[in-house]
C-alpha positions as CSV (number, residue, x, y, z in Angstrom):
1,X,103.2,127.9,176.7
2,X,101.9,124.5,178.2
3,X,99.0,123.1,179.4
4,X,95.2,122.0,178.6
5,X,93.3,124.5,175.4
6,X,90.2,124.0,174.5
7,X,88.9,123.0,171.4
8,X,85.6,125.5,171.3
9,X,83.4,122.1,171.5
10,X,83.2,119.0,172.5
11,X,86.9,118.5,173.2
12,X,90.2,119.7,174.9
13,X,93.5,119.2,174.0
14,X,96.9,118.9,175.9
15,X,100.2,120.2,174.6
16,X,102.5,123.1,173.9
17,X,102.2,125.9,171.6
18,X,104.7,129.0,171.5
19,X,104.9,131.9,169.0
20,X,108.3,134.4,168.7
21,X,109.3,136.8,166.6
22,X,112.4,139.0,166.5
23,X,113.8,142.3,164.7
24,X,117.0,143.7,164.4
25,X,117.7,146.8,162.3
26,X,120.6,148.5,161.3
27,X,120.7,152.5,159.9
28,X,123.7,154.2,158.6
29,X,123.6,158.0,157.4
30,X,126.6,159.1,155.5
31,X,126.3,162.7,155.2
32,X,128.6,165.2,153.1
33,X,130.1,168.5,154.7
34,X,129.0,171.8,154.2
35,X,131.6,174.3,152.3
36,X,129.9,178.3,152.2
37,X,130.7,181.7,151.9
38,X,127.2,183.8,152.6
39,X,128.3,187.2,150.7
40,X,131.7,186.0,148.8
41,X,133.3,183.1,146.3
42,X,133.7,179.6,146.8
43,X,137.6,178.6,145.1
44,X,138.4,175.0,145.2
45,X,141.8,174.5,143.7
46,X,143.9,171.2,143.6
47,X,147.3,170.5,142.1
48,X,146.0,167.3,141.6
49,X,142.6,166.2,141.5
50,X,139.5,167.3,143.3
51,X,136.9,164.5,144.8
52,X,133.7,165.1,146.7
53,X,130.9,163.1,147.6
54,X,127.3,164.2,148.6
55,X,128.7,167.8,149.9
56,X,127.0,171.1,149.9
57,X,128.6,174.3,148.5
58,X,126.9,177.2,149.0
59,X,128.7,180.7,147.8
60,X,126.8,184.1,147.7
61,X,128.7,184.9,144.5
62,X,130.6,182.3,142.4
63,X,131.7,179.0,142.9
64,X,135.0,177.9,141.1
65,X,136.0,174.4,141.5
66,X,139.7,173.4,139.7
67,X,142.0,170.2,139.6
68,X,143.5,168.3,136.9
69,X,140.0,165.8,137.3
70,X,137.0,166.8,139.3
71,X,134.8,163.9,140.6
72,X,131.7,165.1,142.6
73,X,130.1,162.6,143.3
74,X,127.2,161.5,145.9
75,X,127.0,159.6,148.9
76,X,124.9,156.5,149.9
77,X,122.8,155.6,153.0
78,X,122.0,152.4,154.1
79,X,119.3,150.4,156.0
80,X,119.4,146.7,157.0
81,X,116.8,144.8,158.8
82,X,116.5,141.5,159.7
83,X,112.9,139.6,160.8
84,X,112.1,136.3,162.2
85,X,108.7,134.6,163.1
86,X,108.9,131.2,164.9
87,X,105.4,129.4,165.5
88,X,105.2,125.9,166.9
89,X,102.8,123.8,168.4
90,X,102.1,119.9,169.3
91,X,99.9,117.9,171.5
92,X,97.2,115.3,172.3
93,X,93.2,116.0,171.4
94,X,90.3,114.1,172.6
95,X,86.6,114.9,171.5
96,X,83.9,113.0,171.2
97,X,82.0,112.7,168.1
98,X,79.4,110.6,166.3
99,X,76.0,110.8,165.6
100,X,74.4,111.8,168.1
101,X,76.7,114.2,169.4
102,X,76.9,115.5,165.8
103,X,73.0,115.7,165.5
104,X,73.2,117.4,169.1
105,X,75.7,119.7,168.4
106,X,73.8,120.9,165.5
107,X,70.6,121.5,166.9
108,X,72.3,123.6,169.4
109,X,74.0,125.8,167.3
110,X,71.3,126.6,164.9
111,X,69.0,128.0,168.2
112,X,71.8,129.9,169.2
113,X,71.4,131.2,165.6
114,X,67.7,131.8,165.8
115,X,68.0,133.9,168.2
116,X,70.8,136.2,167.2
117,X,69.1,137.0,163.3
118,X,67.5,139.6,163.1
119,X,65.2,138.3,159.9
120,X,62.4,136.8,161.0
121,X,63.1,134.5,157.5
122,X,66.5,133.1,158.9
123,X,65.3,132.6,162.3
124,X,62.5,130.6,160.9
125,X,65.3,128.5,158.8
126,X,67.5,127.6,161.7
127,X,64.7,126.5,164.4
128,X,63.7,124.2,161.2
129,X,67.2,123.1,161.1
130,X,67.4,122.5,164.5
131,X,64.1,120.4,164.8
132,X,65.3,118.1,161.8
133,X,68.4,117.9,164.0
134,X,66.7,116.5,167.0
135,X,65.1,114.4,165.1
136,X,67.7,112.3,163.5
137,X,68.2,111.7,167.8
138,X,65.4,108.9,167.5
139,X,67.6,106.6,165.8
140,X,69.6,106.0,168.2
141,X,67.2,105.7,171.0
142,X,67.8,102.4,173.4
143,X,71.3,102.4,171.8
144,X,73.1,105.7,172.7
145,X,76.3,104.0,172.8
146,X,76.1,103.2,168.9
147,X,75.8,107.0,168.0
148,X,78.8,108.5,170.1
149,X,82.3,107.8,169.9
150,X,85.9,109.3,170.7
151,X,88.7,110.7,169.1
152,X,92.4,110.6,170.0
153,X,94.3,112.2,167.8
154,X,98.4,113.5,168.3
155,X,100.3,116.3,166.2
156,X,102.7,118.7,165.3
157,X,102.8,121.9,163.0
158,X,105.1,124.5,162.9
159,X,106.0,127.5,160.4
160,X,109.1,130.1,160.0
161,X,109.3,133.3,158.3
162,X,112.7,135.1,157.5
163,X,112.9,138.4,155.9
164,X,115.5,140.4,155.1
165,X,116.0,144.0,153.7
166,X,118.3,146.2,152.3
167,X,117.6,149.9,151.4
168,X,120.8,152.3,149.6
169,X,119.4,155.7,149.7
170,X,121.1,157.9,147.9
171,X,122.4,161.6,149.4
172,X,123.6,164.1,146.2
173,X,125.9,166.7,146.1
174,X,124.6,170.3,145.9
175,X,126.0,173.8,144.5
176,X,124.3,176.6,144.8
177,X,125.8,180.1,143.7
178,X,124.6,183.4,143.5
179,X,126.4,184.1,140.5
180,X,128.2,181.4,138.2
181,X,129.0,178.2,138.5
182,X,132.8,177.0,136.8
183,X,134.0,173.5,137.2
184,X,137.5,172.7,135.6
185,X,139.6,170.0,134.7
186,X,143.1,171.0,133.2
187,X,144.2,167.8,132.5
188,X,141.6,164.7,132.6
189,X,137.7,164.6,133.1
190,X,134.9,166.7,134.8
191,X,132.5,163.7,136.4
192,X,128.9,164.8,137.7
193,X,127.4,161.8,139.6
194,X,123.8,162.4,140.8
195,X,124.8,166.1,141.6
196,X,122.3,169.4,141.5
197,X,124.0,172.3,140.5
198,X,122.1,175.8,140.7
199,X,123.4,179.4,139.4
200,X,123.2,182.1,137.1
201,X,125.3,180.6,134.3
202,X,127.5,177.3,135.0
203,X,130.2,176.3,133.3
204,X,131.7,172.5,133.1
205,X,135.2,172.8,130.9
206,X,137.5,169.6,130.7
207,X,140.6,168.8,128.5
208,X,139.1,165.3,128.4
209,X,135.5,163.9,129.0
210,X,132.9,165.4,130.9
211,X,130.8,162.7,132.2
212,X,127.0,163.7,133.7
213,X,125.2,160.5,135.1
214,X,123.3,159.1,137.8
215,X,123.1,157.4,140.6
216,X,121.0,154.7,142.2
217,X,118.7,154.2,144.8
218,X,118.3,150.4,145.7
219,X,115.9,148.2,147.6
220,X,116.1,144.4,147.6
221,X,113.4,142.2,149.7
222,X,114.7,138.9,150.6
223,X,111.5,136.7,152.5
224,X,111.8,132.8,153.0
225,X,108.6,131.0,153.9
226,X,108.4,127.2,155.4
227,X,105.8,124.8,157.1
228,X,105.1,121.6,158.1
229,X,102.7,119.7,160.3
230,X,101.9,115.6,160.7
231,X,99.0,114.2,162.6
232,X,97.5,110.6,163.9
233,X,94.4,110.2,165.0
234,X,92.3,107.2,166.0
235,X,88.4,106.8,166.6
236,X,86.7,104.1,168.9
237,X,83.1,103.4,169.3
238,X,81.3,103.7,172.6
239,X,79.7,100.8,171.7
240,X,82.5,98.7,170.0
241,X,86.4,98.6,170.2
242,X,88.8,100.3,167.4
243,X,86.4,102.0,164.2
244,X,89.1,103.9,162.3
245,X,92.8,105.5,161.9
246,X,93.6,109.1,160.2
247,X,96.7,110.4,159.5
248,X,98.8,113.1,157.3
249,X,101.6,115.0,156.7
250,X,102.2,118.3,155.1
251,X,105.2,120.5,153.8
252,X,106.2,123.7,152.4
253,X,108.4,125.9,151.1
254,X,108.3,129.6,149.8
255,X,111.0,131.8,148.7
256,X,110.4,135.4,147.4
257,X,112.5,138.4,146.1
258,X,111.9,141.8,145.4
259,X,114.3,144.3,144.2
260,X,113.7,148.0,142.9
261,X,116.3,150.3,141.6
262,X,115.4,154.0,140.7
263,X,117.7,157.0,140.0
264,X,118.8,160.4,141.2
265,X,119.5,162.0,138.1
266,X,122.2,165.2,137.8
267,X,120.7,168.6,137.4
268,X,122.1,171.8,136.3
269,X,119.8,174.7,136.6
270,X,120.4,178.0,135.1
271,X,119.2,181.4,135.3
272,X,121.2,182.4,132.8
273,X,123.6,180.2,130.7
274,X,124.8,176.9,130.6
275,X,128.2,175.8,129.0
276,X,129.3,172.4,128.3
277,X,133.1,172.6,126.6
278,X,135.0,168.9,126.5
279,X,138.1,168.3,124.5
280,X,136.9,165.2,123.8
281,X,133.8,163.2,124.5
282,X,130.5,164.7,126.8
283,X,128.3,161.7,127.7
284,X,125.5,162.2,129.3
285,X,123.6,159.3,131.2
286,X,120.2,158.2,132.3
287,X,117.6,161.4,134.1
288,X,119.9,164.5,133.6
289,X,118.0,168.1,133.5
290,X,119.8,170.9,132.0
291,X,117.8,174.0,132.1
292,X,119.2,177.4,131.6
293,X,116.0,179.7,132.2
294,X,115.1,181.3,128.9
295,X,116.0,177.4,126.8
296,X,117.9,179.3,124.7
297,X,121.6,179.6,126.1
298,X,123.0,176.0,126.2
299,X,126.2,176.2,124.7
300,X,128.7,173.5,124.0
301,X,131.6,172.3,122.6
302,X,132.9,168.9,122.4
303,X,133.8,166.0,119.7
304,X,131.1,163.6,120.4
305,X,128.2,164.2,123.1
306,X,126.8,160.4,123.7
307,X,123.0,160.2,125.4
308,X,121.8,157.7,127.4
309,X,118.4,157.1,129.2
310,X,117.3,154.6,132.0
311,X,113.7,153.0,131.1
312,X,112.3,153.0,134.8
């Protein structure tokens, strides 16, 4: 946009100003399949290994997953978004000043403000102000020229803003099972990886590790920040030639970062019993919830069980 503004006084100015902003955004859902059996058993058997990620298994009865490793894992969705704000704007102001038209000015102002108070206190104030105001106008009477003047001033400013963010949303794997719950692994590791698992008893049994963690939810906010602006003015005296030069320059720069990380942890909820049977080492990381109803039958079996907690 072009063209003449005005100052809101004594004053216009001629130039350019323009203002954009722009947003692009970017959402993709990864979601697991669905395995179920309404009134039967869920069997999951590999030769080889067995990996899911963010599925749901539902089975009216059991649920029996077997491979020589079973990795259920979850899936991850993602947001992007990308913002910009452009604001720019230059040109040439003229406005008269000095004085008088400062005594004026302010006279006028303060009866506009008599008359839009309320208390009687204030209004009394500002027609006070405003006769001290007129006033100061006898000294320059026979001599208007020496109380007014102009000012010509030329300038530019302009300011960006660019944001970026990134969301990973996590979507966990869920087995649900009328009856029991058995997850095997005949020859390697049983992995749980932000994974809720609900039955009457459950049952994770691996010749190796069994490994029960989280997994993370992420946002990171990326926002850069910059300005600048430069100006020249001169002033000149109605009743004399040059009286002063102004000038300046600014800059600036901002930069700020935000990032958040918090957990979906694994959960294994019981009615009945829960069973944890490792050949060698059970670790169990970060939020995990094991909950067999009565608190009582958590059994397990392993050579070393290792703990681990996130401090949120």
């Amino acid at each position: 946009m072009s063209g003449l503004f005005s100052g809101g006084g004594l004053g216009f100015t001629i130039g350019s100003k323009s203002e954009k902003s722009s947003l692009n955004e970017q959402t993709l859902d990864r979601i697991g399949s669905t395995i179920g059996s309404i009134e039967g058993n869920v069997n999951i058997t590999a030769g080889n290994n067995v990996n899911s990620a963010g599925t749901t298994i539902l089975s009216g009865q059991d649920t029996n997953i077997t491979g020589k490793n079973v990795t259920i894992d979850n899936t991850v969705s993602t947001y992007d978004s990308q913002y910009k704000y452009e604001f720019k704007q230059s040109g040439l102001s003229v406005s008269l000043g000095g004085g008088i038209i400062d005594a004026a000015t302010g006279a006028y102002n303060d009866i506009q403000r008599s008359g839009q108070v309320q208390d009687d206190r204030l209004k009394t104030l500002y027609e006070y102000k405003a006769v001290k105001d007129l006033e100061k106008l006898k000294d320059f009477q026979g001599n208007l020229a020496k109380g007014a003047g102009v000012n010509v001033s030329i300038g530019n400013s302009q300011t960006t803003v660019d944001q970026t963010i990134h969301i990973e949303t996590v979507n966990p794997s869920n087995i649900t099972a009328g009856g029991n719950v058995n997850i095997t692994a005949t020859d390697g590791d049983v992995n749980l990886k932000g994974t809720k698992i609900t039955a009457t008893d459950v049952t994770l049994d691996a010749k190796n590790d069994i490994n029960l963690d989280a997994a993370q939810n992420q946002q990171q906010i990326d926002t850069k920040t910059s300005s600048s602006s430069w100006s020249l003015g001169a002033s000149f005296g109605l009743a004399s030639n040059f009286t002063g030069l102004t000038g300046g320059f600014s800059s600036g720069h901002g930069t700020e970062n935000g990032n958040t990380t918090t957990h979906t942890g694994s959960v294994i909820d019981a009615s009945d019993t829960v069973t944890l049977r490792s050949g060698n080492d059970t670790n169990i990381y970060f939020q995990i919830t094991i909950k067999p109803n009565d608190g009582q039958n958590f059994r397990h079996r392993f050579t070393r069980l290792e703990i681990a907690f996130a401090i949120y």
